[in-house]
PQR file with spaces between the fields and no chain letter, atoms N, CA, C, O and H, PARSE charges and radii, in Angstrom:
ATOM       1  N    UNK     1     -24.008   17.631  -29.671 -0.4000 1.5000
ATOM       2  CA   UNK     1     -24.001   16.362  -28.913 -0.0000 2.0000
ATOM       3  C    UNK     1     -22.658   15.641  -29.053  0.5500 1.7000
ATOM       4  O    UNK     1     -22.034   15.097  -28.141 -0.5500 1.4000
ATOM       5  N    UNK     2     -22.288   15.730  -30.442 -0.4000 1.5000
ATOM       6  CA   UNK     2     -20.780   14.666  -30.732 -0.0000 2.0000
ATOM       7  C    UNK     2     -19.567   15.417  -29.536  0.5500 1.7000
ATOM       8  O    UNK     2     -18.576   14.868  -29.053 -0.5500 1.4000
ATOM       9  H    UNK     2     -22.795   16.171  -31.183  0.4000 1.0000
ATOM      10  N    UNK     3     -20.010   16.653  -29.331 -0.4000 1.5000
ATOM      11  CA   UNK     3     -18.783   17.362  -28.577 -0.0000 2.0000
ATOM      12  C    UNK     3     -18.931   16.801  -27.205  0.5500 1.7000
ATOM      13  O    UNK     3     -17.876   16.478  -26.659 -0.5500 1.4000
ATOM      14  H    UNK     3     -20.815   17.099  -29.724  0.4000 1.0000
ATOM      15  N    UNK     4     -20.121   16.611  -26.494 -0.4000 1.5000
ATOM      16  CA   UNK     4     -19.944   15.897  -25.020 -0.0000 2.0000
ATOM      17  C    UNK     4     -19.222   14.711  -24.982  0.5500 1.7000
ATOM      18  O    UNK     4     -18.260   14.378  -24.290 -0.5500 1.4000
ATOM      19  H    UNK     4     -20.978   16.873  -26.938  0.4000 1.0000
ATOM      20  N    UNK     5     -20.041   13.955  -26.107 -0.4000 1.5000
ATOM      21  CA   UNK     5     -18.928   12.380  -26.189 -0.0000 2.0000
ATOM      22  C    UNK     5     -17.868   12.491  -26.194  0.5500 1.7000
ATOM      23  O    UNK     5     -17.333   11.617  -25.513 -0.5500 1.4000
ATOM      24  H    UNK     5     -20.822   14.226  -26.670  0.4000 1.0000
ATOM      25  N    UNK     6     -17.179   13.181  -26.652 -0.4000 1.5000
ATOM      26  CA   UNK     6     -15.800   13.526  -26.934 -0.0000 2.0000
ATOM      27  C    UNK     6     -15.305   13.677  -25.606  0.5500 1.7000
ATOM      28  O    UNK     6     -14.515   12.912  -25.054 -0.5500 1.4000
ATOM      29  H    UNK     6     -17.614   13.891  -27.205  0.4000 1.0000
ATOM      30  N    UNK     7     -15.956   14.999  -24.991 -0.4000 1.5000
ATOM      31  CA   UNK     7     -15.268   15.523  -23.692 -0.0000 2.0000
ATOM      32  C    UNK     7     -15.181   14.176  -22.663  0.5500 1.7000
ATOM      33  O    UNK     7     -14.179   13.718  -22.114 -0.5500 1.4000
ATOM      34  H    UNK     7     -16.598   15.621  -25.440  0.4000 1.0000
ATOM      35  N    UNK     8     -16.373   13.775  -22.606 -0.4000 1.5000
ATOM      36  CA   UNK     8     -16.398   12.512  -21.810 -0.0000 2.0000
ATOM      37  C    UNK     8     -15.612   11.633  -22.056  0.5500 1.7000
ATOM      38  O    UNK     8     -14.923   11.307  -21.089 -0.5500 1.4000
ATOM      39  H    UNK     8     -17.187   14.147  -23.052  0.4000 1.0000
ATOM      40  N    UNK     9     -15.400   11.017  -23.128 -0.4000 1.5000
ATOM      41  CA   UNK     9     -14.508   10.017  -23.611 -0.0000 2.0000
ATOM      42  C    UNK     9     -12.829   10.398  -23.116  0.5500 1.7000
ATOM      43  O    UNK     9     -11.978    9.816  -22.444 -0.5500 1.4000
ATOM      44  H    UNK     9     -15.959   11.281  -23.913  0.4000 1.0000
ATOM      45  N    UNK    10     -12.905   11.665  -23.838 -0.4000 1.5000
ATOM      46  CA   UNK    10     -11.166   12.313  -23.184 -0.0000 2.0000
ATOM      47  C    UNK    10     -11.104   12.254  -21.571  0.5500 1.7000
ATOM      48  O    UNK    10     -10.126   11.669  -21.106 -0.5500 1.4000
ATOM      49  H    UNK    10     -13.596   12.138  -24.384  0.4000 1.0000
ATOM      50  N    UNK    11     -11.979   12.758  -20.730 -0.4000 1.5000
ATOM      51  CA   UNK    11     -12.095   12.737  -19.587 -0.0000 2.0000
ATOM      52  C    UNK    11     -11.871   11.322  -19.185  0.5500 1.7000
ATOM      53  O    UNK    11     -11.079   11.245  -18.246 -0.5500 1.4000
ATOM      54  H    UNK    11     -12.774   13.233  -21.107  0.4000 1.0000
ATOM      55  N    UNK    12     -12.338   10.149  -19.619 -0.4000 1.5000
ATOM      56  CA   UNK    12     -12.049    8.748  -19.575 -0.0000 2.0000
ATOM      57  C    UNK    12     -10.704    8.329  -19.360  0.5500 1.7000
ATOM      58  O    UNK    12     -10.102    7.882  -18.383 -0.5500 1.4000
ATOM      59  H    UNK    12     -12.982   10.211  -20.382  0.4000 1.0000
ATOM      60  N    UNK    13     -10.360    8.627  -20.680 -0.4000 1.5000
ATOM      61  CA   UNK    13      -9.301    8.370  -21.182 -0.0000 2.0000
ATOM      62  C    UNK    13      -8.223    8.829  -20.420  0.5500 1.7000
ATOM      63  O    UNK    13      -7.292    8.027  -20.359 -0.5500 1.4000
ATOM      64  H    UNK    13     -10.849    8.991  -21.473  0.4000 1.0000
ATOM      65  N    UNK    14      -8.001   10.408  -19.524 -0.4000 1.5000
ATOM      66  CA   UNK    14      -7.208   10.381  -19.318 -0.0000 2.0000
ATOM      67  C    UNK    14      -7.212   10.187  -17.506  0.5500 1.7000
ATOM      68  O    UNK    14      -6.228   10.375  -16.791 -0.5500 1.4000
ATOM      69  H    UNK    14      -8.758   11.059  -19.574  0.4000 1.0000
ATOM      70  N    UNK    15      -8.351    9.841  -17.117 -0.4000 1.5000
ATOM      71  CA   UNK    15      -8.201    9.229  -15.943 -0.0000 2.0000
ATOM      72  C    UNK    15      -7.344    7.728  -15.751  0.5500 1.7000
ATOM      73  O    UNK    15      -6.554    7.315  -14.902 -0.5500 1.4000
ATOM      74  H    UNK    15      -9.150    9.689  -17.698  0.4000 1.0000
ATOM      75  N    UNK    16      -7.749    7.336  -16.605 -0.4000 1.5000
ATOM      76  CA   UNK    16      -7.213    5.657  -17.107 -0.0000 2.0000
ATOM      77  C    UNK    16      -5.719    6.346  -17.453  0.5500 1.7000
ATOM      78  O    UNK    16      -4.988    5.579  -16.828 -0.5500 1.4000
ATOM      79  H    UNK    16      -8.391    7.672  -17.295  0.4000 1.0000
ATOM      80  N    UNK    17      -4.929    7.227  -18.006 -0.4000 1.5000
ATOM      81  CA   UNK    17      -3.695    7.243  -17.994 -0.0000 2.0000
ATOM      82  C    UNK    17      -3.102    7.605  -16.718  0.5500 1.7000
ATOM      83  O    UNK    17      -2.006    7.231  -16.300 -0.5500 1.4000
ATOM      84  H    UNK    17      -5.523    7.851  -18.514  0.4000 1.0000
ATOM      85  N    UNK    18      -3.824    8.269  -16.216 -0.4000 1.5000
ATOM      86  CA   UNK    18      -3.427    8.806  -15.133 -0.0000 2.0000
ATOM      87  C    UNK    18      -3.223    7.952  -13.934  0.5500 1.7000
ATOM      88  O    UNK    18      -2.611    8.300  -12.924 -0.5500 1.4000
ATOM      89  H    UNK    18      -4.714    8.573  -16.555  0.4000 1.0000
ATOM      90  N    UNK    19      -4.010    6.358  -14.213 -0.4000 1.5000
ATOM      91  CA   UNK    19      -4.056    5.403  -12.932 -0.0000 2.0000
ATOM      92  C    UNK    19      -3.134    4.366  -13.565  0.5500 1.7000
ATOM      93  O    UNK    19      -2.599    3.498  -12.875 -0.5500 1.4000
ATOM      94  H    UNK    19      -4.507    6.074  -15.033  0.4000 1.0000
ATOM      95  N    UNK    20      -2.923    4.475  -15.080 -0.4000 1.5000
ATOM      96  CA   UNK    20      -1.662    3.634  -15.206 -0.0000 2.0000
ATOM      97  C    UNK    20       0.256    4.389  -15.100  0.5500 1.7000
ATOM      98  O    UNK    20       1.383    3.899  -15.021 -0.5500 1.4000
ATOM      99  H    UNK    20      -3.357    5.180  -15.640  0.4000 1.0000
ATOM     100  N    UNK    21      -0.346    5.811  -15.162 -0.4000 1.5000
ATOM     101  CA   UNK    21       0.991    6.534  -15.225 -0.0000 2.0000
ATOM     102  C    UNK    21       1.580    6.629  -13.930  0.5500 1.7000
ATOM     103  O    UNK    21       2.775    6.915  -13.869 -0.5500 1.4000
ATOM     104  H    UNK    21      -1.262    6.209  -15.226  0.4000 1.0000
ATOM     105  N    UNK    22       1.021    6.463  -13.035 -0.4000 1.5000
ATOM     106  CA   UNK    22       1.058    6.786  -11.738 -0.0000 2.0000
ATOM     107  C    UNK    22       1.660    6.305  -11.231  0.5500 1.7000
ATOM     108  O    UNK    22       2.499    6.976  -10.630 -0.5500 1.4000
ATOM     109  H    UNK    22       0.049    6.231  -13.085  0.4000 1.0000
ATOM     110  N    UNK    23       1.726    4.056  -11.006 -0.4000 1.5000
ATOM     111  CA   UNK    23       2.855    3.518  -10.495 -0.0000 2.0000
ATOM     112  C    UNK    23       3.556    3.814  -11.412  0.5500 1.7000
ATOM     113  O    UNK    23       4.269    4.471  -10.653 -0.5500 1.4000
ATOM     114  H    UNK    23       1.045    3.511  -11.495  0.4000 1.0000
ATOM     115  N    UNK    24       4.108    3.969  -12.511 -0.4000 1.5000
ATOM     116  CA   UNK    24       5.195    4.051  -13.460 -0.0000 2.0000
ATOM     117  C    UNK    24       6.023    5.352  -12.910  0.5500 1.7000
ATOM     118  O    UNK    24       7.247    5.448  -12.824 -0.5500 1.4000
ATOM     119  H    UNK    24       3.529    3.435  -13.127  0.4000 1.0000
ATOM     120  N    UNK    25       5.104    6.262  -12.582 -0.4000 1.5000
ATOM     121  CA   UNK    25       5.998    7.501  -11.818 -0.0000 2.0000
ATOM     122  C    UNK    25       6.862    7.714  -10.861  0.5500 1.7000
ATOM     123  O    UNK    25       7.729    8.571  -10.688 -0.5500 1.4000
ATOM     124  H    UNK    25       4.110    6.184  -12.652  0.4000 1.0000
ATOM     125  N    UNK    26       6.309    6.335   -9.950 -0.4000 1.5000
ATOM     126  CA   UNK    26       6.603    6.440   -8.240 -0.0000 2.0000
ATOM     127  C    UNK    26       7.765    5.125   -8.640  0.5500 1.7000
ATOM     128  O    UNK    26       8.519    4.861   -7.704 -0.5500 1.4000
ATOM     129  H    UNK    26       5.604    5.639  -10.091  0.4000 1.0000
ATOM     130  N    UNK    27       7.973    4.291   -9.925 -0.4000 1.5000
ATOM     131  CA   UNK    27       8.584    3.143  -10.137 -0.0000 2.0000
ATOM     132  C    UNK    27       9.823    3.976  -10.430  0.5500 1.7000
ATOM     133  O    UNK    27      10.869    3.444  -10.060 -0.5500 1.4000
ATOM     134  H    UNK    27       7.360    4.505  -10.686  0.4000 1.0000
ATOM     135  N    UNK    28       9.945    5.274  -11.067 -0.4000 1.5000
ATOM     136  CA   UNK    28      10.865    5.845  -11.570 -0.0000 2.0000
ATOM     137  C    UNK    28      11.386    6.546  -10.727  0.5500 1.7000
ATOM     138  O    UNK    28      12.605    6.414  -10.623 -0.5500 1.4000
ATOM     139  H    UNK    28       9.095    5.707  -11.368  0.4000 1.0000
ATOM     140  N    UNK    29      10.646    7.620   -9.743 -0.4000 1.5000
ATOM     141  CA   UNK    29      11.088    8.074   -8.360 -0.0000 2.0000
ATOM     142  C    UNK    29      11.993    7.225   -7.744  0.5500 1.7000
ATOM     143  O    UNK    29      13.113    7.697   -7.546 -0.5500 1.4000
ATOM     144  H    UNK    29       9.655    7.727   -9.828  0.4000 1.0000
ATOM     145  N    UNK    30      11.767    6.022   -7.374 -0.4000 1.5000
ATOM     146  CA   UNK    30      12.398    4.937   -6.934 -0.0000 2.0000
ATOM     147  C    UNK    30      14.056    4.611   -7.412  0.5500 1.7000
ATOM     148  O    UNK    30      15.146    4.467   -6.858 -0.5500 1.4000
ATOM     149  H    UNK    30      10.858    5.638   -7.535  0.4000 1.0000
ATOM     150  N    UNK    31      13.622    4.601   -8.469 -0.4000 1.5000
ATOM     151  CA   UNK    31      14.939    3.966   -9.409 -0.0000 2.0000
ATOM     152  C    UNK    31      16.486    5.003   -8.882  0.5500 1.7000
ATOM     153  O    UNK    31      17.584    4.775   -9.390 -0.5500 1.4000
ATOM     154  H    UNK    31      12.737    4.718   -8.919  0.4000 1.0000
């Protein structure tokens, strides 16, 4: 069971980086 939480949590986690990394990417494209 502790291993789904995990997966889920990471899966979380890296959606949420992924929606803050994202303008930062296109901010740097830019530059």
């Amino acid at each position: 069971m502790q291993v789904v939480i995990i997966l889920k949590v990471e899966d979380f986690v890296l959606k949420w980086l992924g929606r803050i990394a994202c303008p930062f990417g296109k901010f740097f494209k830019n530059l």
